[in-house]
Backbone as JSON, one array per atom type, in Angstrom:
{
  "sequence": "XXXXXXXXXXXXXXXXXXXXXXXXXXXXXXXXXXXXXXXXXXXXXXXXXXXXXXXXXXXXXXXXXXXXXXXXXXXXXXXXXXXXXXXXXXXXXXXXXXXXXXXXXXXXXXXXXXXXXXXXXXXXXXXXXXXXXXXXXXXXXXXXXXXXXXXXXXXXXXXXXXXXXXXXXXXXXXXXXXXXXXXXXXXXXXXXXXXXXXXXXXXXXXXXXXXXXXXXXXXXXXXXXXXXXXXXXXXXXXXXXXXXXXXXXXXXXXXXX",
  "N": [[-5.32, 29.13, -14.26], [-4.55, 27.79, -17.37], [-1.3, 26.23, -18.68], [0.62, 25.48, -21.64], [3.72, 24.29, -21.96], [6.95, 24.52, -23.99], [9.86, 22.71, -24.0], [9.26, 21.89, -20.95], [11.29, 20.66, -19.76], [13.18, 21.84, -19.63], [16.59, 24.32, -18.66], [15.04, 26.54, -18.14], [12.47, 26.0, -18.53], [11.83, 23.79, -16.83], [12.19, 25.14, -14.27], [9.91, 26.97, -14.66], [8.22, 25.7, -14.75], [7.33, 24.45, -13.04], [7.34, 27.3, -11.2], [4.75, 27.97, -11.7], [3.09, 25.7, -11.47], [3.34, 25.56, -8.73], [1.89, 28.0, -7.96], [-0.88, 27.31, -8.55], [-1.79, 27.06, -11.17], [-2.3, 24.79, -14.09], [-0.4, 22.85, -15.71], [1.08, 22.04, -18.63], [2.92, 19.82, -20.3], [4.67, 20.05, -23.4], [5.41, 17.65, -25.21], [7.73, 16.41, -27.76], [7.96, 13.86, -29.07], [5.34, 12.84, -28.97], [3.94, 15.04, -30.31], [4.71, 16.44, -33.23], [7.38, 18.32, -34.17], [7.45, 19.43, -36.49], [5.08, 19.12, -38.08], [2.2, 21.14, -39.29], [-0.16, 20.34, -38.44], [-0.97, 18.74, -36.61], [0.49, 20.07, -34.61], [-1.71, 22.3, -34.58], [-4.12, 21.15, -33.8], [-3.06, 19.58, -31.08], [-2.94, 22.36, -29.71], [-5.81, 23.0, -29.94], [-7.06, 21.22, -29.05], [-6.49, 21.46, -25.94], [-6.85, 23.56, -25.01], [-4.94, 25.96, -24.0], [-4.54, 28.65, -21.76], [-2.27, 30.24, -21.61], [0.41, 30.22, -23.65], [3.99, 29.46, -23.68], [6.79, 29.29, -25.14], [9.8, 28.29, -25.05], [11.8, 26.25, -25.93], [14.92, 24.85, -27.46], [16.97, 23.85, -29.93], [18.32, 21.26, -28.24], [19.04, 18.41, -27.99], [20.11, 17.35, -30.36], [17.94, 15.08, -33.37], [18.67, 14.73, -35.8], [17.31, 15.5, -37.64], [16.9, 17.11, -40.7], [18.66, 20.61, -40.8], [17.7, 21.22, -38.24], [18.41, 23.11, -35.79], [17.66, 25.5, -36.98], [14.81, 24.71, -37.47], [13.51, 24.44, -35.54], [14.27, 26.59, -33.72], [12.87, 28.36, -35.39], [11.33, 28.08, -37.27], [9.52, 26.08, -36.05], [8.86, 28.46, -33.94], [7.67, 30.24, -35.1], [5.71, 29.02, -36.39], [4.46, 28.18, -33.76], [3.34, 31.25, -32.94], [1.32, 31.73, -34.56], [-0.46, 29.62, -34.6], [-1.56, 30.26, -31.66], [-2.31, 32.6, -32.48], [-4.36, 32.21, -33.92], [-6.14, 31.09, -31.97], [-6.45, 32.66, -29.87], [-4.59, 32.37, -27.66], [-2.59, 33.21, -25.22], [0.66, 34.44, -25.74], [4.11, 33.63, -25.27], [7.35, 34.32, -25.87], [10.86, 32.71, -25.24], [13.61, 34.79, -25.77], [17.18, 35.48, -26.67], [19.93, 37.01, -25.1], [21.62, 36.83, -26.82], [21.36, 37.75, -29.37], [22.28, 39.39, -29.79], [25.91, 40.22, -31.2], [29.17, 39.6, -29.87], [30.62, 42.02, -30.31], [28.96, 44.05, -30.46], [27.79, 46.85, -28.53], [27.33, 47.19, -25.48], [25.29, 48.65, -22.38], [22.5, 46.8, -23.16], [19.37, 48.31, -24.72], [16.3, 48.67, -25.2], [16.02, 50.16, -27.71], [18.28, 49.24, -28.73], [19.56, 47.58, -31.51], [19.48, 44.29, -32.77], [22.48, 42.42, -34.03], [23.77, 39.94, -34.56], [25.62, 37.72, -36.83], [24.92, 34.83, -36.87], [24.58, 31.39, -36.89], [23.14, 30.45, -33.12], [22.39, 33.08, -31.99], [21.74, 34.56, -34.12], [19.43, 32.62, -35.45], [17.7, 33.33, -33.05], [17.24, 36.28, -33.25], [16.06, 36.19, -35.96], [13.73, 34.51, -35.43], [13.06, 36.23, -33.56], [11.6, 38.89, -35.07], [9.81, 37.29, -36.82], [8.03, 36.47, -34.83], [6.81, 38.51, -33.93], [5.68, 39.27, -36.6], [4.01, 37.05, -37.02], [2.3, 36.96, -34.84], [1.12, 39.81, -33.69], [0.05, 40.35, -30.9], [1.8, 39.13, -29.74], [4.52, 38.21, -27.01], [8.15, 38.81, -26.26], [10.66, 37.28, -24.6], [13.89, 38.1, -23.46], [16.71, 36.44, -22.28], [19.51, 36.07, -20.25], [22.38, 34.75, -18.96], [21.81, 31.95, -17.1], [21.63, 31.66, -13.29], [21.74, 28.45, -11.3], [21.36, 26.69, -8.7], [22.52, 24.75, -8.71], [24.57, 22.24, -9.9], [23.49, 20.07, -13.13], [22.49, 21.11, -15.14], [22.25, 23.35, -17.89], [23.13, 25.59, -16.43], [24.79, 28.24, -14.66], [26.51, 27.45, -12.53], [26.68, 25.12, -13.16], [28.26, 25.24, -14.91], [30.69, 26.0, -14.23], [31.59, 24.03, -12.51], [32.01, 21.66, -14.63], [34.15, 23.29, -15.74], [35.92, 23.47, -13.68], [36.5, 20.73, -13.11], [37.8, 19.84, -15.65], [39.79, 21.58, -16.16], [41.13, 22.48, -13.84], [40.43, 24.83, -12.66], [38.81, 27.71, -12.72], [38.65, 30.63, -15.41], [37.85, 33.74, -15.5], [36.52, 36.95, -17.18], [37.12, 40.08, -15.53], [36.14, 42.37, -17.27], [34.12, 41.54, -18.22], [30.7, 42.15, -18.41], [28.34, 40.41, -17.6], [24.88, 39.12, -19.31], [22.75, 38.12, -16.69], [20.71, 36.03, -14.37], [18.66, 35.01, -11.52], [17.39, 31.87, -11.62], [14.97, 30.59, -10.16], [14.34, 33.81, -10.15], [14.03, 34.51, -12.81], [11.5, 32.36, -13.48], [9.83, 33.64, -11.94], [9.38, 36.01, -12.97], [8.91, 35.21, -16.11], [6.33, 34.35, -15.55], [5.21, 36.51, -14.71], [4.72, 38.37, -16.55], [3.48, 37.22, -18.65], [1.1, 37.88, -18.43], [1.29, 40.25, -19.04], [1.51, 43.76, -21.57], [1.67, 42.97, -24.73], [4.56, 42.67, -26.8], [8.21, 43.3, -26.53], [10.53, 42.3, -23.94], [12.76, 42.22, -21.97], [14.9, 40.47, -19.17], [17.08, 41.04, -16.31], [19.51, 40.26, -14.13], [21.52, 41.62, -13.28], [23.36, 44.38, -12.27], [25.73, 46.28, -12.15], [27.99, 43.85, -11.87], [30.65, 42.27, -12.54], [32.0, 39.2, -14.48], [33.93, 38.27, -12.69], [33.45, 39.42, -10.33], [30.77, 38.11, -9.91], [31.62, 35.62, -10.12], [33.1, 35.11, -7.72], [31.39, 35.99, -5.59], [29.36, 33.75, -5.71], [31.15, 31.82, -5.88], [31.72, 31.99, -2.57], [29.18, 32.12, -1.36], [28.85, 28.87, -2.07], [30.41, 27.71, -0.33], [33.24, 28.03, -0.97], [34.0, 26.58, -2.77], [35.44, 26.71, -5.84], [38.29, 27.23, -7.86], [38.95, 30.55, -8.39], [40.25, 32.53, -11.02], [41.05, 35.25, -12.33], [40.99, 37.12, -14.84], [41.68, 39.16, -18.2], [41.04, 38.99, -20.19], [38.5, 39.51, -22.2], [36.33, 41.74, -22.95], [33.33, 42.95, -22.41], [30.0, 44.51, -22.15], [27.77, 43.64, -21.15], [25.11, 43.6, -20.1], [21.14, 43.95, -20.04], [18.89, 46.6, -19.9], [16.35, 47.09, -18.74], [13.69, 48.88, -17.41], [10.92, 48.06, -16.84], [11.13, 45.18, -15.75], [11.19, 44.29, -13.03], [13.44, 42.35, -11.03], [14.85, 40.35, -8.41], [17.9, 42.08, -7.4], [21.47, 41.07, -8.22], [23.15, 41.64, -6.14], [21.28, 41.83, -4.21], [20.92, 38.8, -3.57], [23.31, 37.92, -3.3], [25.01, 38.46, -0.87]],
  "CA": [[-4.81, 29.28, -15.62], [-3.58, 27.01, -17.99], [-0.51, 26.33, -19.79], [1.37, 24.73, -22.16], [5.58, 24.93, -21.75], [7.29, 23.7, -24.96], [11.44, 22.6, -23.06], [9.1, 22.08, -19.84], [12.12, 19.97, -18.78], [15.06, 22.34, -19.65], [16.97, 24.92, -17.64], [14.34, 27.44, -17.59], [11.32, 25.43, -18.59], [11.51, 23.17, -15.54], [11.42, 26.45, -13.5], [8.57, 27.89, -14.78], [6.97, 24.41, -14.91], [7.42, 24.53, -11.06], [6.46, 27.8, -9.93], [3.39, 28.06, -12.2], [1.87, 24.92, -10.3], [3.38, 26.35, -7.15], [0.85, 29.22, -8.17], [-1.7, 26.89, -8.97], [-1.64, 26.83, -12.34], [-1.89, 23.59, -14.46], [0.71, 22.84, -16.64], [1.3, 20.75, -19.6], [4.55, 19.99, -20.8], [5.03, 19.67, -24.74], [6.01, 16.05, -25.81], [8.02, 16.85, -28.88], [7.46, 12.63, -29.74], [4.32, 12.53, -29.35], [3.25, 16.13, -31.34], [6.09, 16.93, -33.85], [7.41, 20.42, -34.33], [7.92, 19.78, -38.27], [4.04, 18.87, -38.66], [1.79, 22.19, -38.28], [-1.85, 20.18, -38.35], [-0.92, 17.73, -35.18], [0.26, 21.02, -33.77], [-2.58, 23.37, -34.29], [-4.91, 19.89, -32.94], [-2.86, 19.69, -29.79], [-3.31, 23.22, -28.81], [-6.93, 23.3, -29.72], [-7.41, 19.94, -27.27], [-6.02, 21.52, -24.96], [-7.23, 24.7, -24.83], [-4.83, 26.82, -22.97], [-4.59, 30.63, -22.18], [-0.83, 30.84, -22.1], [1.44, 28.82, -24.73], [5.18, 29.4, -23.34], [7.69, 28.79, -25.58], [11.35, 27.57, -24.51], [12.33, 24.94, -26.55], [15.88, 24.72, -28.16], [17.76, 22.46, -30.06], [19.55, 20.79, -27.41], [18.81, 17.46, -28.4], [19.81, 16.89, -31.7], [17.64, 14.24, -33.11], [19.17, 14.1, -37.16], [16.74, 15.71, -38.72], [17.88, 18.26, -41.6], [18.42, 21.78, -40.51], [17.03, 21.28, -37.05], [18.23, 24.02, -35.39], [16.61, 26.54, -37.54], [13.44, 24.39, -37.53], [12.95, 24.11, -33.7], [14.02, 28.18, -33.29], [12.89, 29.58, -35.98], [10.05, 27.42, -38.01], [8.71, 25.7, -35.08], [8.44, 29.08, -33.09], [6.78, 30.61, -36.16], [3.93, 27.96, -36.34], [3.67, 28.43, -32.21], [2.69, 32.43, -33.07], [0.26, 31.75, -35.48], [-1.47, 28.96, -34.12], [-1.76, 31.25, -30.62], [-2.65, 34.08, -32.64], [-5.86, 31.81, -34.14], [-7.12, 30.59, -30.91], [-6.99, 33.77, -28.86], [-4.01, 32.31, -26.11], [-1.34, 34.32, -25.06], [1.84, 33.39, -26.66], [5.49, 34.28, -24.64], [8.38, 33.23, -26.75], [11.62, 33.27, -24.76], [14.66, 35.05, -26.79], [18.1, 35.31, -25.64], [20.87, 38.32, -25.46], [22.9, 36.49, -28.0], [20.71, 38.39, -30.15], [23.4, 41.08, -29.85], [27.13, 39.94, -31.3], [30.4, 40.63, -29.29], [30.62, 43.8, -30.82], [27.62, 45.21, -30.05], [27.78, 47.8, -27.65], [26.21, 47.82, -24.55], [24.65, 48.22, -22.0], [21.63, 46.97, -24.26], [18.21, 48.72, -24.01], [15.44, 48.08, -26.09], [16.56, 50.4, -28.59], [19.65, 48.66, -29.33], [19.48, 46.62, -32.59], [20.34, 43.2, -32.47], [23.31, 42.48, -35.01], [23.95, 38.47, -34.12], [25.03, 37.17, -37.65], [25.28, 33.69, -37.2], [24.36, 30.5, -35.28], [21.79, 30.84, -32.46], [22.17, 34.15, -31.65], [21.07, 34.29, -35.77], [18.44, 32.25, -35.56], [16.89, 34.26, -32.17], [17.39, 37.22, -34.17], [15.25, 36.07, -37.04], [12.53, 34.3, -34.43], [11.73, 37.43, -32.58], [10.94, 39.54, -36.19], [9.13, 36.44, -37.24], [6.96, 36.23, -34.22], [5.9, 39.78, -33.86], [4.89, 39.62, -37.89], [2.89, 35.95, -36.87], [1.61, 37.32, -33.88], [1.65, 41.12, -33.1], [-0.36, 40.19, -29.66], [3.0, 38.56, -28.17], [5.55, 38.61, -26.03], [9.19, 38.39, -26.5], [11.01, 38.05, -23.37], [15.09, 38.16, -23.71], [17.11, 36.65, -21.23], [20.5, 36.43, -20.19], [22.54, 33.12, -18.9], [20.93, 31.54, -15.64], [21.74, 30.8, -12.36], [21.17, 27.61, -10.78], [21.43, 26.38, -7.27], [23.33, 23.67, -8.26], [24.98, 21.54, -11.64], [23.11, 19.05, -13.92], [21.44, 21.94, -16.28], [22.58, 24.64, -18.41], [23.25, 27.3, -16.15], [26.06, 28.77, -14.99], [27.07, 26.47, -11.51], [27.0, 23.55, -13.88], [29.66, 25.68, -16.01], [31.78, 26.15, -12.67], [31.78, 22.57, -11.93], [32.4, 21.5, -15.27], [35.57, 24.02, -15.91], [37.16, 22.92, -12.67], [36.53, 19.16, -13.95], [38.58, 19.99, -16.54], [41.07, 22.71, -16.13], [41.11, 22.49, -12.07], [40.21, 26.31, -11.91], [37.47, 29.11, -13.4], [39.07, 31.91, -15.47], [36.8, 34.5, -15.04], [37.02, 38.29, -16.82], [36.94, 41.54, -14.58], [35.96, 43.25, -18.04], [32.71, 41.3, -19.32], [29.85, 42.16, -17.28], [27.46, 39.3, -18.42], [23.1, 39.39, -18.55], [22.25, 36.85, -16.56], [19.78, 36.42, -13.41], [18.8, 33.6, -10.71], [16.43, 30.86, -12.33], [13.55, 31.35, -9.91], [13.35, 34.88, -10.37], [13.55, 34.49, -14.17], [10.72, 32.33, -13.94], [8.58, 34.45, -11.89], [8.81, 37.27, -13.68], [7.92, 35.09, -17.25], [4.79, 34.09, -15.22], [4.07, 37.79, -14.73], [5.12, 38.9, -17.93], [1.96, 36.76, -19.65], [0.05, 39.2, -18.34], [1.36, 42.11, -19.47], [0.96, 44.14, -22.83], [2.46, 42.8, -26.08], [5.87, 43.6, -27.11], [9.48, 43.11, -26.26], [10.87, 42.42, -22.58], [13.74, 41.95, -20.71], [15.56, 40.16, -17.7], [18.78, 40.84, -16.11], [19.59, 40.97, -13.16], [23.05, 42.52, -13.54], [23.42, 46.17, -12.21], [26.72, 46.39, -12.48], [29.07, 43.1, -11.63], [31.64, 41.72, -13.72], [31.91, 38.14, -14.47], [34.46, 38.06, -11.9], [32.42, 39.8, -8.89], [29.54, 37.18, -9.58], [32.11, 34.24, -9.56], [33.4, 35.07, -6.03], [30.33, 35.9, -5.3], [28.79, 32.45, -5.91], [31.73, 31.13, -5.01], [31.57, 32.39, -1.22], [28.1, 31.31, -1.09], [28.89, 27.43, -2.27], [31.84, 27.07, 0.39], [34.49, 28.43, -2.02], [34.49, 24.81, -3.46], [36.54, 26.39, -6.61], [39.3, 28.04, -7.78], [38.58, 31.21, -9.16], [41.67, 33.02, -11.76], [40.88, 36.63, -12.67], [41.22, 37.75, -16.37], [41.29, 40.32, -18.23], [41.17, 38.3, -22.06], [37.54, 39.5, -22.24], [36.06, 43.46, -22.43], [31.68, 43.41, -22.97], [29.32, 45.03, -21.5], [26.2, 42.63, -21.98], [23.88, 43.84, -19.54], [20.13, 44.45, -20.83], [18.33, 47.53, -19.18], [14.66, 47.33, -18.99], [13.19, 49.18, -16.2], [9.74, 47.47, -16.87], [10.88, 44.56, -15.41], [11.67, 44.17, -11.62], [13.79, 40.92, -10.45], [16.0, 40.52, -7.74], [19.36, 42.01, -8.44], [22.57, 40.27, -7.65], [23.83, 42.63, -4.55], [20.67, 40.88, -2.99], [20.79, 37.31, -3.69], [24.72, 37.16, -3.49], [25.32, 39.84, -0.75]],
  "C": [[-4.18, 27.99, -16.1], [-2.81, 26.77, -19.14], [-0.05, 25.31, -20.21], [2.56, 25.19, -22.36], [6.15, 23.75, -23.23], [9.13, 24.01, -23.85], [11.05, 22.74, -21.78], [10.47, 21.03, -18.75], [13.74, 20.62, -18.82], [15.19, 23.0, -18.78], [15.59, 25.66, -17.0], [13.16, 27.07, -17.27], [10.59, 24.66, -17.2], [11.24, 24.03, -14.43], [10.06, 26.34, -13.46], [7.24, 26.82, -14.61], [6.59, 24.76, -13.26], [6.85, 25.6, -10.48], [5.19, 28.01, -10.63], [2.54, 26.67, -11.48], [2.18, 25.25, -9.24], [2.17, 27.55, -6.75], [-0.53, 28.44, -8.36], [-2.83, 26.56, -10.27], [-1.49, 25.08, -13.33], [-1.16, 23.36, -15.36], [0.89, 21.63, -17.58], [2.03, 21.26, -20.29], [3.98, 19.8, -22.32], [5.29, 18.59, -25.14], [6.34, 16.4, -26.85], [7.92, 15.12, -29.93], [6.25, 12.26, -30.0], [3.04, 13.9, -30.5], [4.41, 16.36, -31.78], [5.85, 17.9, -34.17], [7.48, 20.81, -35.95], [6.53, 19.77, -38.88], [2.54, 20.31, -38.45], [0.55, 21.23, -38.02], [-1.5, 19.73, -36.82], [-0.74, 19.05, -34.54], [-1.14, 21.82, -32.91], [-3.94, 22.04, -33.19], [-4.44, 19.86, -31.43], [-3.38, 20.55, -29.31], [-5.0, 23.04, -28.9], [-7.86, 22.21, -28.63], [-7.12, 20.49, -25.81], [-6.29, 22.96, -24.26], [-6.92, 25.98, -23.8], [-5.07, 28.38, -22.87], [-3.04, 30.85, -22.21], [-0.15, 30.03, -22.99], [2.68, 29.74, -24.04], [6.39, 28.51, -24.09], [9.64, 28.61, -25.49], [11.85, 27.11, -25.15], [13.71, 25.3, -26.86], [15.83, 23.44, -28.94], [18.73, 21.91, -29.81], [19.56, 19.4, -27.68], [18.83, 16.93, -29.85], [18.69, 15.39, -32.18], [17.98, 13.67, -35.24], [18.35, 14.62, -38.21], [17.09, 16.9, -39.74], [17.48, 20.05, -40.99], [17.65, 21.71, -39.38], [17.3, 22.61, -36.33], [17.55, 25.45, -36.04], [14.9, 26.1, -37.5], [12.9, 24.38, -36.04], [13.49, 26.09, -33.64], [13.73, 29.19, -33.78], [11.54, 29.12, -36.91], [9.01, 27.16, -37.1], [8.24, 27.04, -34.33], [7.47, 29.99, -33.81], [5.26, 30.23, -36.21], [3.2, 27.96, -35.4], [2.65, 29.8, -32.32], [1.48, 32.28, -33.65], [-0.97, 31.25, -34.76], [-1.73, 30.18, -32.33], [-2.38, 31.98, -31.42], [-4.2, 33.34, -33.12], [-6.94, 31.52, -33.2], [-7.02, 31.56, -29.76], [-6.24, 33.66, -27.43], [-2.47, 33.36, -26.4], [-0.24, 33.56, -25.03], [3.35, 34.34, -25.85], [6.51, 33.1, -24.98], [9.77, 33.9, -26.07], [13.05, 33.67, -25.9], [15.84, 34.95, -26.18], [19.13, 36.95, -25.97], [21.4, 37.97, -26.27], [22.02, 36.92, -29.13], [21.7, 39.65, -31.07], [25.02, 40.08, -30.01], [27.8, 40.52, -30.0], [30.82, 42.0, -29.88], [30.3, 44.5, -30.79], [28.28, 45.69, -28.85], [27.03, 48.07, -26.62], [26.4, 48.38, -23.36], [23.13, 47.93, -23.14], [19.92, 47.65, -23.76], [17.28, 48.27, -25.6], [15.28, 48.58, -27.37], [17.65, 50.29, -29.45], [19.31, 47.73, -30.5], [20.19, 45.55, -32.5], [21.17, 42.6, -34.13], [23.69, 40.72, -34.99], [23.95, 37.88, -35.48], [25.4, 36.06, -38.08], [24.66, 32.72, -36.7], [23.18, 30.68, -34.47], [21.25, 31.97, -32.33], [20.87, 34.89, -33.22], [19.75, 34.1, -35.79], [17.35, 32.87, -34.78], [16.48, 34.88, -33.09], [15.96, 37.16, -35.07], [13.59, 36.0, -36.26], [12.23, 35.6, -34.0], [11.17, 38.55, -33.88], [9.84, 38.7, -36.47], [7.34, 36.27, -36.45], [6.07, 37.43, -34.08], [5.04, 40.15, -35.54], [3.58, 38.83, -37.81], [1.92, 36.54, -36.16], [1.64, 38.5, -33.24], [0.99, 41.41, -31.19], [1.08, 39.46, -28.7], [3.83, 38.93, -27.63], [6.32, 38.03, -26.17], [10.03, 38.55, -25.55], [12.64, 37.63, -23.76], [15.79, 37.68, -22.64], [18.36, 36.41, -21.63], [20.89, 34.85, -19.44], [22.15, 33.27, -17.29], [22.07, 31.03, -15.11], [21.13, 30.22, -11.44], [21.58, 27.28, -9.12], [22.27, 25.06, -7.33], [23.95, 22.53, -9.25], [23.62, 20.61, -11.71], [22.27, 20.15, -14.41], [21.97, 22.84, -17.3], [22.1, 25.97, -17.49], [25.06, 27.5, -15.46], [27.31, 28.58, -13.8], [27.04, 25.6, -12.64], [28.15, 23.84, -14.72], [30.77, 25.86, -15.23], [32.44, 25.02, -12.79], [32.33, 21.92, -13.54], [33.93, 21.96, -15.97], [36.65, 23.32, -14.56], [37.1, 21.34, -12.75], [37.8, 18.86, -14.89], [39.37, 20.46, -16.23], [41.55, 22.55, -14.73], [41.39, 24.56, -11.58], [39.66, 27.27, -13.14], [38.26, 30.15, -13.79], [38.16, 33.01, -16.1], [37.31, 36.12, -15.77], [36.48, 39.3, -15.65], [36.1, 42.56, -16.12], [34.81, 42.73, -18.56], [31.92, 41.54, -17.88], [28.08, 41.63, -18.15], [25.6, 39.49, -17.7], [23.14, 38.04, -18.17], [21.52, 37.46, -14.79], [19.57, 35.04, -12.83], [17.74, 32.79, -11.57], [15.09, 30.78, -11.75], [12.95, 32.41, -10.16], [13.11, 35.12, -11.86], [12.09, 33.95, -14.36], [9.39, 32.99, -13.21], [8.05, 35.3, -12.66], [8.58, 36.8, -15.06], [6.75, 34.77, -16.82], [3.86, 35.68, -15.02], [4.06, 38.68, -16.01], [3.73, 38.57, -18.85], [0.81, 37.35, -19.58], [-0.14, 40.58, -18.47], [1.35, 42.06, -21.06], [1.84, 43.9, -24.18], [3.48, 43.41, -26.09], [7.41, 42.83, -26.66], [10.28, 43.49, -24.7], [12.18, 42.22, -22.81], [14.68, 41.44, -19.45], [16.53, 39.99, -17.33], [18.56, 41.48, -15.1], [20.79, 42.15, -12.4], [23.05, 43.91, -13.63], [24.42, 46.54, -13.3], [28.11, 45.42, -11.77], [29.53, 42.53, -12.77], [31.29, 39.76, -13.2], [32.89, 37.17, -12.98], [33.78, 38.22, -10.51], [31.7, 38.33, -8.43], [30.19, 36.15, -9.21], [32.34, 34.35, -8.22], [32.55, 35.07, -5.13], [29.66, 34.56, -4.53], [29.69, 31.19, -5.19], [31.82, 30.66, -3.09], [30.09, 31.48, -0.97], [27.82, 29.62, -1.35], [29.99, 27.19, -1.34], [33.03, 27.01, 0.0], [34.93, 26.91, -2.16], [35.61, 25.14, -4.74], [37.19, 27.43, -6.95], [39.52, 29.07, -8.6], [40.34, 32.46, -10.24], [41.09, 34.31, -12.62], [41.23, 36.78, -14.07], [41.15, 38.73, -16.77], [41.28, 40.42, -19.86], [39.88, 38.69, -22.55], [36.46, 40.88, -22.36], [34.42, 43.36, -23.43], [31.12, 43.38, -21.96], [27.9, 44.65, -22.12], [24.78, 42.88, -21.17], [22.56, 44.17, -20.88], [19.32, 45.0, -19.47], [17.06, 47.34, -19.69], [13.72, 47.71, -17.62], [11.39, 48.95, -15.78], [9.98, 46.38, -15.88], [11.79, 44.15, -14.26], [11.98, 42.76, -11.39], [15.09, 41.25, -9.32], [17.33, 41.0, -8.05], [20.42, 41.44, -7.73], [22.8, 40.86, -6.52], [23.1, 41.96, -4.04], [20.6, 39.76, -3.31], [22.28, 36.85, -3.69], [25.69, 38.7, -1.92], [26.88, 39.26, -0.01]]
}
């Protein structure tokens, strides 16, 4: 199989870049300099050069680069133009979303009947993207995730947020009352590699039964050599899990036992 990863070098992207050639899969990253996300023709030209079967979309705007209204144009224009063009050339299109779909207010645990209320900012812009893409493209896939963990800082996940807080503050304050979606970074990207093969619609991934933000820190902690200094809270009360019993990933109890 082959794909194209738009953020094949971000948190998740670099994953999925990885185990999809681990699988034997060929992979081609996105160059956002050399095909721009504001132009659709160069777009729709790339993909059709390139002729994959999955398009995988990731991207953010983590990189500002000045141009007006970027973050709406990279998560909400650009992912627009990805559906379409997919939906003309017959490849299978998996656009990743995020839980911040759902405000602090929302109510969860979230299931796929929960409405996402998010009215601002990224969570906003998701929001808009995943209506957008299922109108572009009713063949795709919208997969939702939750914040990652990494094996180790320099990424956006949620050791690099460890290490960074005790940088600063010299200790992690952690609630007992949020019990946050999030899941390990390999098994996120297995399961978007098996996801491209399943049936249109709206996914899922969390690996979060039921631990609090606190559990997982000690957790994680224990397993890094209790390098930092974890401070219990209790400034914090959501219940962010997302339930989707479609989609099987390791759950924390085993990868943190």
């Amino acid at each position: 199989m082959k794909t194209i990863i738009t953020g094949a070098r971000g948190t998740v992207g670099s994953a999925l870049a990885k185990h999809l050639a681990g699988q034997g899969h060929q992979v081609v990253a996105w160059n956002r300099d050399a095909v721009p996300v504001d132009q659709y023709q160069p777009m729709e030209d790339f993909v059709r050069r390139e002729k994959p079967d999955a398009l995988f979309h990731l991207a953010v705007a983590s990189k500002p680069t000045g141009k007006p209204n970027e973050s709406w144009l990279v998560n909400y224009e650009w992912t627009s133009e990805l559906a379409w063009i997919a939906r003309q050339f017959g490849v299978r299109y998996v656009f990743t979303s995020t839980v911040m779909v759902f405000s602090d207010k929302a109510k969860g645990p979230f299931t796929l009947e929960s409405v996402p209320d998010a009215p601002e900012g990224y969570g906003y812009e998701k929001r808009m993207a995943e209506q957008r893409v299922f109108h572009q493209n009713p063949n795709a896939i919208v997969v939702r995730l939750g914040w990652q963990i990494g094996d180790a800082p320099g990424s956006n996940n949620m050791i690099d947020y460890f290490e960074k807080q005790m940088k600063q503050h010299g200790r992690i304050k952690v609630s007992r009352k949020w019990l946050p979606a999030c899941s390990f970074l390999q098994d996120t990207a297995a399961a978007l590699a098996q996801l491209a093969g399943k049936a249109p619609g709206l996914y899922m991934i969390d690996a979060n039964a039921k631990w609090s933000f606190y559990d997982i820190a000690c957790a994680l902690n224990r397993k890094h050599g209790d390098r930092w200094k974890i401070v219990p809270t209790d400034d914090f009360t959501y219940d962010q899990r997302m339930i989707d019993p479609r989609v099987r990933v390791p759950s924390l109890q085993s990868r943190l036992r």
